[in-house]
C-alpha positions, 0 to 999 in steps of 0.5 A, a space after each residue: 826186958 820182957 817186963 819192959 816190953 809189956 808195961 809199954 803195951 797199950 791193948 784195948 779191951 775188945 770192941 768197946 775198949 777201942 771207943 773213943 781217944 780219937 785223933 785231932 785233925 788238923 785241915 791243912 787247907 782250910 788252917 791256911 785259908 782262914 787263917 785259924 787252926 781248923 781241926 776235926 775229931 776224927 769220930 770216923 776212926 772209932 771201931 763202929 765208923 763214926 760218933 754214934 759208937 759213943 752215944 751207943 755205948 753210953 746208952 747200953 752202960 746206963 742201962 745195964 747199971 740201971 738193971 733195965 738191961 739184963 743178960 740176954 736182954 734186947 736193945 730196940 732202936 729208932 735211928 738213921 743209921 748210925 747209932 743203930 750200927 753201934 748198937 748193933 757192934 756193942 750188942 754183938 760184943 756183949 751178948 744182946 739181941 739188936 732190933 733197929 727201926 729205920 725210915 726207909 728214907 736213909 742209905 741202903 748201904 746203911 740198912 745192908 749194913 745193919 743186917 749184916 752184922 745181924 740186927 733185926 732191921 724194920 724199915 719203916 716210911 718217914 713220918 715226922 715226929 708227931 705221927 705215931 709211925 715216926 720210927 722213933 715211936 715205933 721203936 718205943 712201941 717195939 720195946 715196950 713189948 717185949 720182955 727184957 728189952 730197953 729203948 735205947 731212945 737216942 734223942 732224950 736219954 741224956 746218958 747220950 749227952 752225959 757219954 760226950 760229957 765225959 769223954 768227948 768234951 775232955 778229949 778235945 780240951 786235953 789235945 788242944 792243951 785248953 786252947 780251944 776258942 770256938 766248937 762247932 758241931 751239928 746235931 741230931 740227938 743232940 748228944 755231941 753238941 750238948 755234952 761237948 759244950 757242957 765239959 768245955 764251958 766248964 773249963 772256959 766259959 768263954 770258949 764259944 759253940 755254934 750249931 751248924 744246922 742243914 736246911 730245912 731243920 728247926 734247930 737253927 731259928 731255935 738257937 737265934 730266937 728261942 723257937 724251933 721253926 724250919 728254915 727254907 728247903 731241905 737237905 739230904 744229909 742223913 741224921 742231923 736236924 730237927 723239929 724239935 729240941 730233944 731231951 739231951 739239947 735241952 738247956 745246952 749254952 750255944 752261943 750261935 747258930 749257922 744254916 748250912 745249905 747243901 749247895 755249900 756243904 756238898 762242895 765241901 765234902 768233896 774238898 776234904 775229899 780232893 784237898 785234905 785226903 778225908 773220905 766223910 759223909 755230908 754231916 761232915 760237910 756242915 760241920 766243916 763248913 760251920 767251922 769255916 764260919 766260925 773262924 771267919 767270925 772270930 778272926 785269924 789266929 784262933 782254934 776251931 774245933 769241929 766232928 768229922 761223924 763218919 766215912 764216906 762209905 755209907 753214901 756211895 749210892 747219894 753223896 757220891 753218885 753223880 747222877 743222883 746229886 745232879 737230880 737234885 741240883 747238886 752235881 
């Protein structure tokens, strides 16, 4: 009996044994509006709060297999948020110190966050990328000083793309049974969309990927014409869009591209908030939002797979602030 009992136990091992394996979400609404099966992976649902957990373990594993992380050692990040808080998680459980660079642009829940679990967190102002005090250089200056230390540089070590390659991809294609006709997912690092597309393509060639991209982000003309240029305005997800194409997009199949504004994906977060029960940040929101283009492309009676990133918890003070949204024309 006892042995019976056991043998059915299923116990992850610690922090990073909890990552992955996330659920599929079917959204009811949007399923029936459309008339195609939209589902979101449940990338919340991971121990960190969101996708990012991924990309973080992904990064500290390869680094610890290289030998550039040692016992003791110090991981440096530039980072919206996220994967700095998985970072920081990971950190704790494996015996690293954690130094985070954030603009100081992104949420304050998120930078509470971070200290609270006791990385050292330097908020820096915003820079684009081609300034040297964009934050990502600065992490890289950072670790470079320091002694057994590794920038964990998110958006070109493709150990990043090479985590969702192995893990997310398959997943999403084991829980539709191999029936998944279109991925749509927006991208920061390009990690998630590089890795999914890469392990789905694989299995189907003829699955299709779409970007969807805020406004404002290059990412979008990069896909249509082959060049990253900005689309018009701006948007206030956090950590989704770019100037450029990083290191982990590169050479990714992406079949193509919506431009989400957040008159549109605002809305939507609300939605899934009012209508399918899911409390979720405004990279969500686009997300859902390219899925509903996709399905509306494609035609009924196919399946759309989309990333539901993080919970709506890090952006109480913006996406779920009235006044602040009717600041900026969104309330």
């Amino acid at each position: 009996m006892s042995s019976k009992r056991e043998s059915s136990m299923s116990i992850c091992d610690g922090f990073v044994g909890a990552i992955g394996n996330t659920p599929l979400i079917r959204l009811p609404r949007l399923s029936e509006e459309t008339g195609c099966e939209i589902l979101g992976k449940a990338e919340f649902m991971n121990p960190g709060g969101s996708v990012k957990d991924r990309a973080a373990l992904a990064i500290v594993q390869a680094a610890e297999r290289s030998g550039e992380l040692r016992p003791g050692g110090t991981v440096v990040e530039g980072t919206a948020g996220n994967t700095g808080i998985g970072l920081a998680h990971i950190c704790n459980a494996r015996g690293y110190r954690c130094v985070i660079v954030i603009p100081e642009t992104q949420s304050q829940e998120k930078i509470d966050l971070l200290r609270t679990l006791g990385a050292e967190v330097h908020a820096v102002p915003a820079a684009p990328y081609r300034d040297p005090g964009n934050y990502q250089k600065v992490a890289g200056r950072m670790a470079a000083e320091m002694d057994n230390a590794v920038w964990a540089n998110q958006f070109d070590n493709t150990a990043n793309r090479l985590g969702h390659y192995r893990t997310t991809g398959p997943e999403v294609w084991a829980q539709t049974g191999g029936r998944v006709d279109a991925f749509v997912a927006a991208t920061g690092t390009g990690g998630t969309l590089a890795g999914v597309s890469r392990a789905l393509k694989e299995r189907s060639p003829d699955t299709r990927i779409y970007l969807a991209d805020p406004s404002g982000s290059a990412l979008y003309n990069f896909v249509r014409d082959g060049e990253p240029a900005p689309t018009a305005g701006n948007s206030i997800t956090e950590g989704i869009g770019s100037s450029r194409v990083t290191a982990n997009l590169q050479g990714t199949d992406i079949d193509d591209a919506f431009c989400i504004s957040d008159a549109e994906s605002v809305p939507m977060v609300y939605r899934l908030l009012r209508e399918e029960g899911l409390f979720l940040g405004s990279s969500s929101g686009v997300n859902v939002c390219g899925a509903v283009r996709a399905a509306e492309e494609l035609g009924p009676g196919h399946t759309v797979v989309t990333i539901l990133c993080d919970g709506g918890g890090r952006y109480y003070s913006r996406l779920f602030n009235e006044a602040w949204l009717a600041e900026r024309g969104l309330a």
